[in-house]
C-alpha angles and dihedrals in degrees: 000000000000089000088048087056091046092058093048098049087052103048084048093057099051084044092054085036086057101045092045099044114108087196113119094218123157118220098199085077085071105037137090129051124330137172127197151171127245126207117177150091144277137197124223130205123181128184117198148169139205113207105191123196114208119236140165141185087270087053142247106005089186100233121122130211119200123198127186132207143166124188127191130195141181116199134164118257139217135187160126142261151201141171160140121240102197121205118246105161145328104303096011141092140173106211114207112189147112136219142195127237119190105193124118138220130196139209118196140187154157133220125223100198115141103264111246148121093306107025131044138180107261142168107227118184139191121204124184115193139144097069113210113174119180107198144161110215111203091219131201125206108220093182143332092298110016124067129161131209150185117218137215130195159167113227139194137195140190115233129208141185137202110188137055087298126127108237125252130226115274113281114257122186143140131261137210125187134155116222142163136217131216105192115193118205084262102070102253123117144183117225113193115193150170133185149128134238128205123210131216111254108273121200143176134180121211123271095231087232137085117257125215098291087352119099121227124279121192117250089232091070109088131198128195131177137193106203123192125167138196123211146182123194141173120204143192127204152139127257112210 
């Protein structure tokens, strides 16, 4: 509900923004179809726990241990992109598009369990990459060359193990990010943008055997993770 508003309330401002400007800006320079490529960085921050059930070789012995952790990674990014801006007006625009991000972020960790017939020690790891966002951008154009945007989107991420852990889904989220455009007569343009992007909560449990190099992790230890990343990017690209 609070991102709805969000939404709302942003899409409100760049309408008010577009009936009070005394700009004579045209918004035809900015619309129709563009691609682009997109060169930047991201920031990703990952909060996880461990949630270890206790077991020996005599069995469950009832007893939890919890571990959190929290990783945190910046990487350069790079991508593609395509869209259409449509004309709504004047000085407005509603920009329909995705892109693609390739960067990678990773979540570690270790578990401390007593080594036996059931538990061992073990490294576990989860690793997001291949970034695809769909989004609309309410766009205001500030003059004949300059606009600026917020963007709204649907994203989706591939997830990987390494460790005797079963695999989640792939990650899906939303993503929010402010930008802005600068269009020549040619047709090329620059797009600046940052934003940030929150992914559902991904989990796995062990597979209570070992795994190729991995060493066995009982089925009853448990890991979950709630990934967000931050980005900025600059792209080029040419508008149609």
């Amino acid at each position: 509900m609070n991102k709805l508003i969000k939404m709302i309330c942003a899409t409100c401002t760049l309408v008010l923004v577009n009936t009070s400007t005394t700009l004579l800006a045209d918004s035809s320079n900015f619309a129709g179809p563009y691609v682009a490529f997109t060169a930047g960085s991201f920031g990703a921050q990952v909060s996880g726990e461990a949630n270890e059930r206790k077991k020996t070789a005599e069995g469950d012995d009832g007893t939890h241990s919890k571990d959190s952790v929290s990783a945190g990674k910046v990487a350069a990014v790079t991508g593609l992109e395509a869209g259409y801006a449509i004309p709504l007006g004047g000085s407005f625009l509603m920009d329909i598009g995705a892109n693609y991000l390739h960067g990678a972020a990773k979540l570690s960790h270790e578990t401390d369990g007593e080594e036996s017939a059931t538990l061992s020690r073990g490294n576990v790891s989860f690793t997001m990459n291949d970034f695809v966002t769909a989004y609309i951008a309410p766009t205001i154009v500030l003059s004949d060359t300059s606009s600026m945007y917020v963007k709204i989107g649907v994203s989706q991420a591939d997830v990987g193990v390494t460790g005797g852990i079963t695999t989640p889904g792939d990650l899906r989220g939303e993503t929010w990010a402010l930008g802005t455009r600068t269009v020549l007569d040619s047709g090329i343009f620059i797009r600046t943008e940052a934003g940030y992007t929150e992914y559902n909560d991904i989990s796995a449990h062990g597979k209570g055997a070992a795994t190729g190099n991995s060493a066995a992790i009982t089925s009853t230890t448990s890991y979950s993770a709630s990934p967000t990343v931050a980005y900025g990017q600059v792209s080029m690209g040419f508008r149609f």
